[in-house]
Structures are given as structure tokens and as C-alpha cells.
C-alpha positions in Angstrom: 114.5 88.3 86.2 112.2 90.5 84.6 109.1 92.6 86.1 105.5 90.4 86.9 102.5 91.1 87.4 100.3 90.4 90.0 98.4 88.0 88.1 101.4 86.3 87.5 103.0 86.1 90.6 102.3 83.5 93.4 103.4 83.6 97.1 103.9 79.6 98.5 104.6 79.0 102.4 106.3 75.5 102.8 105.3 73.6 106.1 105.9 70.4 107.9 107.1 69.4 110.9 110.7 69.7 111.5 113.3 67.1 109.4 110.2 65.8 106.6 112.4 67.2 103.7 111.0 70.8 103.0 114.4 72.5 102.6 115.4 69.5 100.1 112.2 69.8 98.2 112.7 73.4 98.0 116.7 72.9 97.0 115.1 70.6 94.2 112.7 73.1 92.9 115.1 75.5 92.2 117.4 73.4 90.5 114.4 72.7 88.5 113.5 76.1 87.6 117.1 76.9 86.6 118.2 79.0 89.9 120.7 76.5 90.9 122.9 74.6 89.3 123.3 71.9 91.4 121.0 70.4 94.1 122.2 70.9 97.6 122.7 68.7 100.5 121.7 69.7 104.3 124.5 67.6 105.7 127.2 69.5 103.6 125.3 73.1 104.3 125.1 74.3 100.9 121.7 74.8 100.2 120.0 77.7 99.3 117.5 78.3 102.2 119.7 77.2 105.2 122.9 79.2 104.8 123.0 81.1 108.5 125.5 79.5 110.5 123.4 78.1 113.1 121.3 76.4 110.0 124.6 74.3 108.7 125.1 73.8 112.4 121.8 72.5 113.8 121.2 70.7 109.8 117.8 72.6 109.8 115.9 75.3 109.4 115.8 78.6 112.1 114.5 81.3 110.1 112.6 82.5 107.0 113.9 82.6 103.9 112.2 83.4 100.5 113.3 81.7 97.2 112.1 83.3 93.8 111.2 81.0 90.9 110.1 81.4 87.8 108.0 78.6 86.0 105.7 78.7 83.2 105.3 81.8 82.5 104.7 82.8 86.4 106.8 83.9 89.6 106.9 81.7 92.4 107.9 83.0 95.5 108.5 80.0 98.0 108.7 80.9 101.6 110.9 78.6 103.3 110.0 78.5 107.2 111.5 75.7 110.4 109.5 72.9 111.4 110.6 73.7 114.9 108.0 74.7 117.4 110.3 76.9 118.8 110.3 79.1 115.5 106.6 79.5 114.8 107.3 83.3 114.5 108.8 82.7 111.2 105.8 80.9 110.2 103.6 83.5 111.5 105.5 85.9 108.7 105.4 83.4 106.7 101.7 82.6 106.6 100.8 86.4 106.7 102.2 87.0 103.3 101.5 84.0 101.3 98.4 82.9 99.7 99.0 79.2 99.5 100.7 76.4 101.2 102.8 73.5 100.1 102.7 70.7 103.1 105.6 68.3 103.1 105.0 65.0 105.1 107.2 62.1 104.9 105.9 58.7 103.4 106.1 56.3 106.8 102.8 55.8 108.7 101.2 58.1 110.8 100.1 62.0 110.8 102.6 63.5 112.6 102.3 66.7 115.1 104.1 68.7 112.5 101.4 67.9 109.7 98.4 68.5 112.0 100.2 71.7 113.0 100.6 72.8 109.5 97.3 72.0 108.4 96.2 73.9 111.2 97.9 77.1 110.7 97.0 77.3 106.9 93.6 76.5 107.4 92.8 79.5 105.5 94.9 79.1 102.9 94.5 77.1 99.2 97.0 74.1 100.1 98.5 71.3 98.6 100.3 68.3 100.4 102.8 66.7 98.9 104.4 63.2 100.5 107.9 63.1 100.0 110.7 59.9 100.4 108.8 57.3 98.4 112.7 55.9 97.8 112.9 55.7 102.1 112.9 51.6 102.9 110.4 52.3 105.6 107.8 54.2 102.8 104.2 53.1 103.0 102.8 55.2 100.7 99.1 53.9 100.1 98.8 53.7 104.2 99.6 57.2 104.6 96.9 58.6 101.3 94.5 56.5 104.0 96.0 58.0 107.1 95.5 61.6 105.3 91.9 60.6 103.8 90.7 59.5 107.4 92.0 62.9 108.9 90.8 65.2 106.6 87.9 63.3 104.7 86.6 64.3 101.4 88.9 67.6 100.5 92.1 65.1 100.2 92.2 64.9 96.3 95.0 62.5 95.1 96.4 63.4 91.9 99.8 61.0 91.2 100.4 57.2 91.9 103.8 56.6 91.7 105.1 53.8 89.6 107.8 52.0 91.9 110.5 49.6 91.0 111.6 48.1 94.3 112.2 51.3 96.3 112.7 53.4 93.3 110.0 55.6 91.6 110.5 55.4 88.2 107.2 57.0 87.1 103.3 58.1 87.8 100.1 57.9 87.1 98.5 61.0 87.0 95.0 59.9 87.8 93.2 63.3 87.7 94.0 62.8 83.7 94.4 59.0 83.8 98.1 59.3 82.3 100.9 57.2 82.8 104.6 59.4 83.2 108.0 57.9 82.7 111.3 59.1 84.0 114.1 59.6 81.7 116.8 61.3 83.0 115.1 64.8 84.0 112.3 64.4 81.6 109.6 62.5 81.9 107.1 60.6 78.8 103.9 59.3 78.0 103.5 55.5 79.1 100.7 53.2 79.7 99.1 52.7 82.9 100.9 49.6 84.0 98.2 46.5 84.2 98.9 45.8 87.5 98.5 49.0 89.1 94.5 49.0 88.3 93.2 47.8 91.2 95.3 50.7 93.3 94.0 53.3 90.7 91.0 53.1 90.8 89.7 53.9 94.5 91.9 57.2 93.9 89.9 57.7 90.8 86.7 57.7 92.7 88.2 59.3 95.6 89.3 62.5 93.0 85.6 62.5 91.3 84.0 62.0 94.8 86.3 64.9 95.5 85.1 67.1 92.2 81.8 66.2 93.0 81.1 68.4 96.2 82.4 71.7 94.1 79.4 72.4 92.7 75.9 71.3 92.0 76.3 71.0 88.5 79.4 68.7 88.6 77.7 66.7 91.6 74.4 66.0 89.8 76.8 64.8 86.5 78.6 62.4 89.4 75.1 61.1 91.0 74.1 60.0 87.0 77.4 58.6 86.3 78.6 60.3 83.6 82.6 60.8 83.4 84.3 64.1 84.2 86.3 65.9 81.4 89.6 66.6 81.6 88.7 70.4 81.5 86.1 69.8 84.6 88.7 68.2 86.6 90.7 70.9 86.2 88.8 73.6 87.1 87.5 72.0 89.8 90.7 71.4 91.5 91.6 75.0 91.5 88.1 76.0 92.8 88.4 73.5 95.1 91.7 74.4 96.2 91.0 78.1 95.9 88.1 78.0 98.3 89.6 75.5 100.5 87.6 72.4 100.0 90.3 70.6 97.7 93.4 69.5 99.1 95.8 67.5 95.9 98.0 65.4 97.2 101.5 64.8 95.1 104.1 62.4 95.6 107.9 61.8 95.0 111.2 61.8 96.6 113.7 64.9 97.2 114.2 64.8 93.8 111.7 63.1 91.7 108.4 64.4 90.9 109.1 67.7 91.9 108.1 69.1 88.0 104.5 67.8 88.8 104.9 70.0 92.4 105.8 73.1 90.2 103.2 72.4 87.6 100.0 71.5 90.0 101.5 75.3 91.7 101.0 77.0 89.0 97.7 75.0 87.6 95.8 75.3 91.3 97.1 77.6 93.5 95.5 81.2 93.1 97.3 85.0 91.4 98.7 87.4 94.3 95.7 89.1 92.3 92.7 87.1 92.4 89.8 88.2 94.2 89.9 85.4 96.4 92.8 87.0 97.9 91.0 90.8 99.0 91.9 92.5 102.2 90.7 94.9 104.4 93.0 97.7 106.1 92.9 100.7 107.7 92.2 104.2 106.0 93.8 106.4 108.0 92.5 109.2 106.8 88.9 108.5 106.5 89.2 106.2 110.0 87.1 103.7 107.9 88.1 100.6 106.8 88.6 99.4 102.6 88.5 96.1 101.0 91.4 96.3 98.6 93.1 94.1 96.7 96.1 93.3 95.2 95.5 96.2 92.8 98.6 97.6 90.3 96.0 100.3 89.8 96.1 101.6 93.0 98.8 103.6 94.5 101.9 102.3 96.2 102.0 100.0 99.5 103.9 97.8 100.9 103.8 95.8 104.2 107.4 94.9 105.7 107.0 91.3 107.2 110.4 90.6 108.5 113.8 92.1 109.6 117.1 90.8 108.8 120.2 92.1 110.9 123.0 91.2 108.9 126.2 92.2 110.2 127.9 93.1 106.6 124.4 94.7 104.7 122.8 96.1 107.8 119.1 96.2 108.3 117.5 94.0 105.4 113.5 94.4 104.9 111.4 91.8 103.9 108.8 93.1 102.2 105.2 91.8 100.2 103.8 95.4 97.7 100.4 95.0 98.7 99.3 98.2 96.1 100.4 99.6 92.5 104.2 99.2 92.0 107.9 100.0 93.9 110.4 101.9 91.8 114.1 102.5 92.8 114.6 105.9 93.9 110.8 106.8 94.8 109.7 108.1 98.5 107.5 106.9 100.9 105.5 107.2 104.0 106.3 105.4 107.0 102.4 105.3 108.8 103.6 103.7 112.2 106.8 105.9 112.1 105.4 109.0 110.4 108.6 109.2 108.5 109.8 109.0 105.2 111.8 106.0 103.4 113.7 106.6 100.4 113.8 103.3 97.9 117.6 102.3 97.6 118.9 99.6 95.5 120.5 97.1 97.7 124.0 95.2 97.8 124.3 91.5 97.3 120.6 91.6 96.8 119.6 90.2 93.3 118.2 94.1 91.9 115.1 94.2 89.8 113.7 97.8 88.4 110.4 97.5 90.3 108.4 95.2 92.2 104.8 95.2 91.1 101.6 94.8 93.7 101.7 90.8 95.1 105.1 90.3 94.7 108.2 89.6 97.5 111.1 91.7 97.8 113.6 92.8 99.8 115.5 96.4 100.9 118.2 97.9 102.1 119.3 101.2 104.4 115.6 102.0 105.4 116.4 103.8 108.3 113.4 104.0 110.3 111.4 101.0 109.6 110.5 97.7 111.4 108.1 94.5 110.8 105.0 94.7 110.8 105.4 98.7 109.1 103.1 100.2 106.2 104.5 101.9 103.7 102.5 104.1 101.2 102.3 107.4 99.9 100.9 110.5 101.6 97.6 110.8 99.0 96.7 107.3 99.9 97.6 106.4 103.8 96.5 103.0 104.7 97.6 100.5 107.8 97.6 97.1 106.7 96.7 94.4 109.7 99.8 93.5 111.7 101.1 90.0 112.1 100.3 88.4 115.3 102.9 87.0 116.8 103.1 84.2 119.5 104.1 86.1 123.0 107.5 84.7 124.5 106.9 83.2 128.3 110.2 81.2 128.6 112.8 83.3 129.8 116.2 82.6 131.4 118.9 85.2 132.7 121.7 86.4 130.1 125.4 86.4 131.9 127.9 88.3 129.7 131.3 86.6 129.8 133.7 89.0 130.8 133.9 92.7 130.9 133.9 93.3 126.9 131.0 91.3 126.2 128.8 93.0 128.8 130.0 96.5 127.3 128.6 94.8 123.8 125.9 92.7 124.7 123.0 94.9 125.0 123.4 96.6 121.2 123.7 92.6 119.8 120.9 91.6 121.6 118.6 94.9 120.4 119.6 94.0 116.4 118.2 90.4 117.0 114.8 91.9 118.4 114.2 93.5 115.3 114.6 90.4 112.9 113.0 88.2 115.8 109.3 89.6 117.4 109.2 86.5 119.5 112.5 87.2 121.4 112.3 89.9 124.7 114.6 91.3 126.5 114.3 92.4 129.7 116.6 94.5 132.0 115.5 93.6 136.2 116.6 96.7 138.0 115.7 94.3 141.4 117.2 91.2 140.8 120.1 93.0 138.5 119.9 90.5 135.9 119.2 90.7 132.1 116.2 88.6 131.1 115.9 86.7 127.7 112.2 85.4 127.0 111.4 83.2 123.9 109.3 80.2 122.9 111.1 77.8 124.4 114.8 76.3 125.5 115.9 75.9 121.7 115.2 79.4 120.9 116.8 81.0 123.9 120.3 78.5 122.7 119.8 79.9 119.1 119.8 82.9 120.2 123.3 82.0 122.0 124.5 80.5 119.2 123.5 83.8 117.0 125.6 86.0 119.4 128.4 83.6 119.5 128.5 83.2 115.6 127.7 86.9 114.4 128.9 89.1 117.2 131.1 87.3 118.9 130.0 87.5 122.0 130.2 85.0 124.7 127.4 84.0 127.2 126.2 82.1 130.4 122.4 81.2 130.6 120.8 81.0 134.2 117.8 80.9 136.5 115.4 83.6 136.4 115.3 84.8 140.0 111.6 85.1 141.1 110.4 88.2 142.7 109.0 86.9 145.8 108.0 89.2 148.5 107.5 89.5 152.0 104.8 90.8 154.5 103.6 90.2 158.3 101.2 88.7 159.7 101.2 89.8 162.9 100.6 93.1 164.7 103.2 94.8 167.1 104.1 98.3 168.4 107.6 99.0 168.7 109.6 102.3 169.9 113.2 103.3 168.6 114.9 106.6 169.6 118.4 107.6 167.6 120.5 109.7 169.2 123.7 110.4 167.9 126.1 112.8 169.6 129.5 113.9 167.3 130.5 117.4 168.6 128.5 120.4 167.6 125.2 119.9 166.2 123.8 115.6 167.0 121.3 113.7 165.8 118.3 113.1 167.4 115.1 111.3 166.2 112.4 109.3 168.3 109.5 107.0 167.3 106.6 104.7 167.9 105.4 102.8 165.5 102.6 100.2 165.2 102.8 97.8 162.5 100.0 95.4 160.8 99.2 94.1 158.1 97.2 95.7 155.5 96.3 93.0 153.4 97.4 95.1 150.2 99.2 93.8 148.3 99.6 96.1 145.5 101.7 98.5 148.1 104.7 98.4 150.0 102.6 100.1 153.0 99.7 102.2 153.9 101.3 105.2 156.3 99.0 107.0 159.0 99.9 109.2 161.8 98.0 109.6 165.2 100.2 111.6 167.5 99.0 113.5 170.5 100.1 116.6 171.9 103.0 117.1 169.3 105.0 114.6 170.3 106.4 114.1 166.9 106.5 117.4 165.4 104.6 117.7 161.8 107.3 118.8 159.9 109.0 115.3 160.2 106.3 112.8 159.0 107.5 113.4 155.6 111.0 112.1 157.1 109.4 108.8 158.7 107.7 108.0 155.2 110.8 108.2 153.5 112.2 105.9 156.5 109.4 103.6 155.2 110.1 103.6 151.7 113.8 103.0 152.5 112.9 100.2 155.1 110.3 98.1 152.9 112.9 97.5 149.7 114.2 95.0 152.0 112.7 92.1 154.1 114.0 90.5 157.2 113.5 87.0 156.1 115.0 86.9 153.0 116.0 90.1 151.7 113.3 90.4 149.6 110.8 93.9 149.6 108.0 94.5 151.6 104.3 94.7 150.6 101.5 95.1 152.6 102.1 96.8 155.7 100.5 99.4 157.5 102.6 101.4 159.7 100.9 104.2 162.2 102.7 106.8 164.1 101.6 107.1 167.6 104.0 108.5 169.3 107.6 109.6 169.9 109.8 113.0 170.9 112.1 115.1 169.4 115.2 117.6 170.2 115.0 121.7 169.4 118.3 121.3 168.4 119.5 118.0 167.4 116.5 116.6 165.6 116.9 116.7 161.5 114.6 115.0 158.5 117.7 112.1 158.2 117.5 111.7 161.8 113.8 110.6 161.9 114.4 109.0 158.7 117.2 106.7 160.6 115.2 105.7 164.0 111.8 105.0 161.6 114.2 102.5 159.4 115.9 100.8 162.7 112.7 100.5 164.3 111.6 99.1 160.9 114.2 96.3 161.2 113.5 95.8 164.9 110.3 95.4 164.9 109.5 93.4 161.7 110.9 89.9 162.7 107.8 90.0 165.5 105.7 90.5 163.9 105.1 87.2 162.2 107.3 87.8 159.2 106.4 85.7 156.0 106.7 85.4 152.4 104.1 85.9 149.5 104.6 84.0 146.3 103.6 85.6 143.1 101.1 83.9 141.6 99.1 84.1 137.5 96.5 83.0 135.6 97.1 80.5 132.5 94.7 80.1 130.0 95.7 76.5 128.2 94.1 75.8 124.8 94.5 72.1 123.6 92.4 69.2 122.0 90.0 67.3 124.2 92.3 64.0 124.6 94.9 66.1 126.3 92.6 67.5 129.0 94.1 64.7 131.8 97.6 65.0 131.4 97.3 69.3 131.6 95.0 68.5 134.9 97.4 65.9 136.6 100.2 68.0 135.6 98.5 71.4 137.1 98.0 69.3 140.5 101.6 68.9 140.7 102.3 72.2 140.2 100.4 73.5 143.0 98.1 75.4 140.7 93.7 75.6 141.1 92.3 74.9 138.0 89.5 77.8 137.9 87.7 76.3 134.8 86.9 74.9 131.7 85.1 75.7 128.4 84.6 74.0 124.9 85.3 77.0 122.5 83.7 76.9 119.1 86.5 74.8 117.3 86.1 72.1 119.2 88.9 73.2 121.2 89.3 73.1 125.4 90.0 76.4 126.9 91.6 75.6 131.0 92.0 78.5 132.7 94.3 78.0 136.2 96.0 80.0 138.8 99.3 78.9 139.7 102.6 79.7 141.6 105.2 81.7 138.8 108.3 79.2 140.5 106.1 76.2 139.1 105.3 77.4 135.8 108.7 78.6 134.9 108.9 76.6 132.2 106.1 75.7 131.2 106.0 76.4 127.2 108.3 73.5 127.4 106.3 71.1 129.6 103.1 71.9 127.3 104.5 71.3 123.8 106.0 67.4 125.7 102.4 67.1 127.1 100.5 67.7 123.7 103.1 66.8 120.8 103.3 70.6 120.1 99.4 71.2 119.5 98.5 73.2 122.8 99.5 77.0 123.3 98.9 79.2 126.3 99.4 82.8 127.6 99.7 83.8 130.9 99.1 87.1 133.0 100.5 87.9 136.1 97.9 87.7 139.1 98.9 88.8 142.6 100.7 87.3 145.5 99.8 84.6 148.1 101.1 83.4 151.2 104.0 80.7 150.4 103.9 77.4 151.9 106.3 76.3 154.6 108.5 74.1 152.7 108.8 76.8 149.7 109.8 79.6 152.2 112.2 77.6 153.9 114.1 76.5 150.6 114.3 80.4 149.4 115.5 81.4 152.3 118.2 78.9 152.3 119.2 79.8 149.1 119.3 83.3 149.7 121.8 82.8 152.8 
């Protein structure tokens, strides 16, 4: 492959909603361009972009991968990216590194959740949609053009109506140039428009010069008088359009067929690596300004590292975009996050290339210190470019090694699928004792069991996060202990009265205050009974659980000359602790947080019927500039356990969320009963 340039080079993100034939279209493409030499088939696993193990196994896509084509002249780089909502991370690195999107949707009726989602997360991006399975016995091709038109109004531009014999396309008519297209074997030929397909052509003509139209005065007032459109003015305006974001072509085809057209309208509308349109700003660190740069060979050498692969054979593989100037083997540079320095190596089983130039995709090997989301540049020109945003992980279950090897090896797998994965975390509970997974949702947490399985061989139980409940009093009462301890030689002796309240803080274990008289308790071992108290208050009397909000005052007591010691005080403050707790209205807090729910307007009953049976208090609502809802509610963490689940069933995948720990409450009866059962 040889070296392009940034106006040559263009970065495509594939999207659709999971199992409407993006891998296939993409496994067709390159066959096209000549990087294949066979199409392959999801069911058999041999296609290019699903090749992990849980890919063949699940027949779709878990991860990103990047395929390189070359096509008239230019260099393609097609991100390939799940459908799953449970993977939007990859699309997140996806989407930060391309400049244009291809959306797939199948040909049956309706817009589906997938398709709203992917027009949503491109919406700043030149995209082209392109309706695939024309050959499927359920197609309805012309109500789904009507379906997209009603949707998305003017900006859908339809360029190709396919010419279908039964279920079979057998050509197009490419009405942007008003050009019939035969299929003959892999070629295709000039044809006339067949007579009968008039009547559909036509509203699609008037739909694409409508379309052209609103791209600029001068082609609107030739529209408003009539006149025709050249071919030359349709064609520009389609890459304006789509270049400013006003056009959207649609295409059409099956797995197979049509896909030339796909690669041709790519290269014809979708904007360089290089253009203008596609300036950004970063970070200078050393002015602490920021620049507008561009995609600029001129400049000197930057790259952005978008995503990790852990591969057990290669090691660390970086996914990288060269934002700046050009990446030679061999060269130096500067890690800005890291402050280190990376040394260029060529990588194995990687296909090798001389240099990548700014705009383009690559990939390498052995960097040692960096991660995603990482600058590299050189030390004259230190920039930070923006880092990708990705989706925070709220749905978390415990990790239970299975048997005493996998827990020795469990920790270093897990910490290598971290760094290819910023929407997996891992946390270790010193309280509960359990290691806690958190992802996007139930198929990403078995993924991730399946990745350990397949690539470390490591075997593992999923379970329950426990939930850090508390407990506190609400009662007052004063109670006396004395320890005395006689052993031969020196005993132990250690007297106290405490009084113990609530202090209706519940960001503490306790509040400690002394008020003895007369030395009864001598100074020197207060220290002793606040150690007793931090001791006492890790553990309830209800349920185990540790104590918050207490306050404990010392108001009396005696002591020994002889016998009385630091652990001795320590002992009688803990047993009177323990004594004196169950009467003082023992009870358990809850912890609470605050959700803030974003989703569309029609979804705003079903997230408040479903927060009333949760036990939460919706706080609020607001209308945010998009259009929008914005719910903000307080609710117990037991209920809401799983709630990135519950959401995406309650809104087809369209609302998202994040949540913040709040404080704890008072637990009702029946929920403090049923923990304490289950903690007997």
C-alpha cells in the first residue's frame, strides 16, 4: 500500500443497530477494492472485521476494528464498530476519529432504535445512509425512503432506485444523473430507464432537486424558476450538502450488490482527512492557549491514540489517527499525558507501511508507556488533543475467581482488558471483600467473561454486588462497663460510662466528647476509648454492618494505679459499645443517589411509573435545548442496581443516565428485615 496524503485519505465510521448487515457490507467492500479475495460469511466466522473469538461466537460485532481500502485514487479507512448498546465505547472511538459516517438500515418498515441512535451520534458528521437487503422477502424499499424522508425531512437526498426482478436487484437508476445501471457479473452498464419505473422516479427526482435547492441561494433561485440542474451542480451540491451536514444520500443494495456505487458516492461526497471542514482545536501546552489546527502535513508530528488492543501473542497494539505532519519508523516522540518518550517500532503481523502521513489510521506496537486517549508529538511543538468521552459504567456485578489459580491470575487479565476497554472498571471492596466489575450493561459484563475464558483462560462466577448499608441509633442511652481482668502479675483493668445518641451525621462513624469530673477517667486514656470507638463502630449489632452517626460522651468511669493499660480501656469502651447499642434503638440507613435521566418526551411516563416503583422522589424536570427531558430523582442504590438495563428496555436504547452517590436514609421496615435475614 503505498503512502497518502491527507487529501487523499478518508476516515468512514459504519453504524446501525445491531444485526442490519454492516459487517457484510463492509466484507463486500473489501472484496471490492481488492483486499479480500473472497466475501465472508458471519455464520462461518471468516470475515475480516469480526475475527475475536467472542465475535464468531456471539455472530456479531464486540469491538472496533479498522479496515483500509484503497479506491480511486484514495484511502478509505472504514471503522467497523457493534450495533450493541452495550458497546457504545467502541463507537465513541470510533466517531472521535472519523470524519464521516456510513449508516446501514435494513430495507423492512420502520426506523429502528439502532438508526435513530446512529443518526444521533453522527450528527456532526457528513453521513450517508445506505439501505441494505433489497433481495430480503420482507423488503419494502419505497416505504422505508418515506419512513427516512418523514424522520429527517429535506436533508434525505435519494441517489439510486434499484431495478428489481422479483426479489432480485438486477440494476439502478441513478437519479441524481438520471442513468440507468445494469448488472453483469461484477460490472455494471449503461441501460435505459425502464418505462415503467417513471412514475417512481420522479418524486425522487424532485425530492433530490428540492434537496440541492436549499444549498445555496443561487441553486435555490434556479429551482424556484424552473430551470434543470446540471450534472456538475448536482454534484457539487451533494458534497456541500453532505459536507456541511444538510445532505444526507441515501444508496441501496443488498450485501453484495451495489456496493461500487457505496465506494464511489464515498469518495465523490464525503470530505479529505484534510479539508478545512474538518479543523480542530487543542491544547498548546506550552503557550496554555488553545490553536485551531488542522490536518496539516506541514506541521510537525502528532498523533492521538484512540484505542488499545491487548493481544495475548503481539502485546499492547495502539490504535492510532496522525493528526499533524508525518510518522516515520524509527523516529521519537513525546508522550504529553505520560511525559515520556515513545520510540516508533515496526510492528509484527501488522501490515507495515514507511510512514503514515497527517489524517490517516494506523496502528503500533511495543509503546511502552502509552494508553487511549494519549498525545503524541514532539518536544518543539507540545499539543493535547481533546480526549474521547466515554460513557461511565454503572452496572456492576461481583467477579468470583474459580479456584485458587484463577484468583492468583485474575487481577493482571482483568487490568490488560481496562486498557483496550475505558468503559469496563474494576473495583477491589476492602468491606464487602469482593472484586467489582462495572460496565454498560449485562452483555458487556458476559463479554467480558467470555474474553477471560477465551484469551486467558480463566474461569469465573458472576454475583450480586453486596450493598454497603449502614447502621446508626435512634435512641439515646447511658451505659457503664468496667473490665477487669485478673491473670497473675500485672491485670487488666479499665472502667467506663458512656452516653450514646445520635448525631445525625452521617458522613462519620461518631462524634467523641469527654466530660469527666474529678479525674475519674484519667486523661491519658481518652485516646484509648477513641480507639475502642473506632474498633466498635466497623461493626453493627443488627446486621454486622458499620456504624455512622453516633455520638458517644464520656462521663464517667475509674481506673486502677496498677492494672489499668491503653488496651484495657480500649476493651471495656468496645464491650460497652456492644452492650449498649441494641438499646438504643438500633436501625439501618440505606444508601441513597441522585439520577439524572435524559430521554425523549414520549418516554417521560414509563421513567416516572417505573421511579415510583423503585421507591425513588422524582426532584424535577427540565426541557434542555435539544428538545430533550432531563429527570433528576433520588433513589435507594438496592433499587437502581440495574438500572442501565431497565432504561435501554424502557426507551428502545435512546435514554442514558449518570448517577452520583447521595447520602444515607433511614431504611424501611420491610427492607431492614429482609437484610438482616439474609445476613443471618
Amino acid at each position: 500500500m503505498r503512502t497518502y496524503h491527507s487529501n487523499e485519505i478518508g476516515n468512514v465510521v459504519v453504524l446501525g443497530h445491531s444485526g442490519s448487515g454492516k459487517t457484510s457490507v463492509i466484507e463486500a467492500m473489501a472484496y471490492r477494492a481488492g483486499i479480500s479475495n473472497r466475501i465472508g460469511n458471519i455464520k462461518d466466522g471468516n470475515t475480516i472485521s469480526d475475527y475475536s473469538p467472542e465475535e464468531i461466537q456471539k455472530q456479531s460485532s464486540v469491538g472496533l476494528s479498522v479496515i483500509p481500502l484503497e479506491w480511486n485514487h484514495c484511502k478509505i479507512n472504514i471503522l467497523d464498530t457493534p450495533g450493541s448498546f452495550d458497546f457504545v465505547g467502541e463507537v465513541e472511538a470510533a466517531l472521535k476519529v472519523a470524519e464521516s459516517a456510513l449508516i446501514v438500515v435494513p430495507a423492512t418498515r420502520g426506523i429502528s432504535v439502532g438508526t435513530k441512535q446512529a443518526m444521533h451520534q453522527a450528527q456532526d458528521k457528513g453521513k450517508m445512509i445506505y439501505i441494505s437487503g433489497l433481495d430480503y422477502p420482507n423488503a419494502e424499499y419505497k416505504e422505508k425512503l418515506e419512513e427516512l424522508k418523514m424522520t429527517y425531512g429535506k436533508a434525505i437526498a435519494p441517489i439510486q432506485v434499484p431495478i428489481m426482478e422479483g426479489n432480485k436487484m438486477v440494476g439502478y437508476v441513478n437519479v441524481a444523473k438520471m442513468e440507468g445501471r445494469y448488472f453483469e457479473g461484477e460490472q455494471t452498464h449503461a441501460c435505459p430507464i425502464p418505462d415503467n419505473m417513471w412514475d417512481e422516479i420522479m418524486p425522487i427526482k424532485d425530492m433530490i432537486d428540492e434537496a440541492v435547492a436549499n444549498t445555496n441561494d443561487e441553486l435555490l433561485e434556479k429551482y424556484i424558476n424552473e430551470e434543470p440542474f446540471t450534472k456538475e451542480e448536482i454534484s457539487w451540491a451533494l458534497r456541500q450538502g453532505v459536507m456541511n451536514h444538510s445532505l444526507i444520500p441515501v444508496l441501496c443494495g443488498t450485501n453484495q450488490i451495489g456496493i461500487q456505487i457505496v465506494l464511489n458516492s464515498m469518495v465523490a461526497f464525503f470530505s479529505a482527512a484534510g479539508d478545512m471542514v474538518n479543523s480542530m482545536v487543542v491544547k498548546n501546552i506550552d503557550t496554555d492557549e488553545d490553536d485551531l489546527i488542522g490536518f496539516d502535513e506541514s506541521l510537525a508530528p502528532s498523533l492521538f491514540v484512540f484505542k488499545t488492543i491487548a493481544d495475548p501473542f503481539v502485546g499492547r497494539i495502539s490504535l492510532l489517527k496522525v493528526c499533524t505532519g508525518h510518522i516515520y519508523t524509527g523516529m521519537s516522540l513525546y508522550n504529553v499525558q505520560k511525559k515520556e518518550v515513545e520510540k516508533i517500532m515496526k510492528g509484527k503481523d501488522l501490515i507495515e507501511v514507511d510512514e503514515l502521513c497527517a489524517g490517516d489510521i494506523g496502528a503500533l506496537s511495543k509503546l511502552t508507556y502509552t494508553q487511549t486517549n494519549d498525545t503524541l508529538c514532539t518536544l518543539d511543538y507540545r499539543i493535547v488533543y481533546e480526549p474521547i468521552h466515554f460513557s461511565h459504567p454503572y452496572f456492576g456485578k461481583s467477579v468470583i475467581p474459580v479456584g485458587k489459580s484463577n484468583e492468583e491470575k485474575i487481577t493482571n487479565a482483568i487490568s490488560k482488558l481496562l486498557e483496550e476497554d475505558q468503559t469496563l472498571k474494576f473495583v477491589n471492596n476492602p468491606e464487602t471483600k469482593q472484586q467489582c466489575l462495572y460496565g454498560l450493561g449485562d452483555i458487556h459484563i458476559d463479554t467480558v467473561v467470555t474474553k477471560l475464558k477465551t484469551r486467558f483462560k480463566i474461569d469465573v462466577k458472576l454475583d450480586n454486588i453486596i450493598i454497603p448499608y449502614r447502621e446508626t441509633i435512634r435512641g439515646s442511652v447511658t451505659h457503664r462497663y468496667k473490665y477487669k481482668k485478673q491473670s497473675g502479675g500485672h491485670g487488666q483493668y479499665g472502667d467506663v460510662e458512656i452516653t450514646f445518641e445520635p448525631s445525625h451525621d452521617y458522613e462519620k462513624p461518631y462524634i467523641f466528647e469527654e466530660k469527666v469530673f474529678g479525674g475519674a477517667v484519667p486523661k491519658a486514656y481518652f485516646p484509648a476509648v477513641e480507639k475502642g470507638l473506632i474498633e466498635a463502630t466497623k461493626t453493627g449489632v443488627l446486621a454486622n454492618y458499620p456504624v455512622l452517626g453516633l455520638k458517644a460522651t464520656l462521663i464517667d468511669g475509674s481506673y486502677h494505679s496498677v492494672d489499668s493499660s491503653e488496651i484495657a480501656f480500649k476493651t471495656a469502651t468496645i464491650m460497652c459499645f456492644k452492650e449498649a447499642l441494641p438499646k438504643a434503638k438500633p436501625t439501618l440507613l440505606e444508601p441513597f443517589v441522585t439520577l439524572h435521566v435524559y430521554i425523549a418526551e414520549q418516554y417521560t411516563g414509563d421513567i416516572m411509573s417505573h421511579f415510583n416503583k423503585k421507591r425513588a422522589r422524582v426532584m424535577g424536570s427540565d426541557i434542555l435545548e435539544d428538545g430533550m427531558i432531563k429527570i433528576t430523582a433520588e433513589a435507594p442504590q438496592a433499587e437502581v442496581m440495574n438500572y442501565a438495563v431497565d432504561l435501554r428496555s424502557m426507551t428502545q436504547g435512546q435514554g442514558f443516565f449518570d448517577m452520583e452517590f447521595l447520602g444515607y436514609e433511614f431504611a424501611p421496615d420491610l427492607v431492614q428485615k429482609q437484610v438482616i435475614e439474609a445476613r443471618k
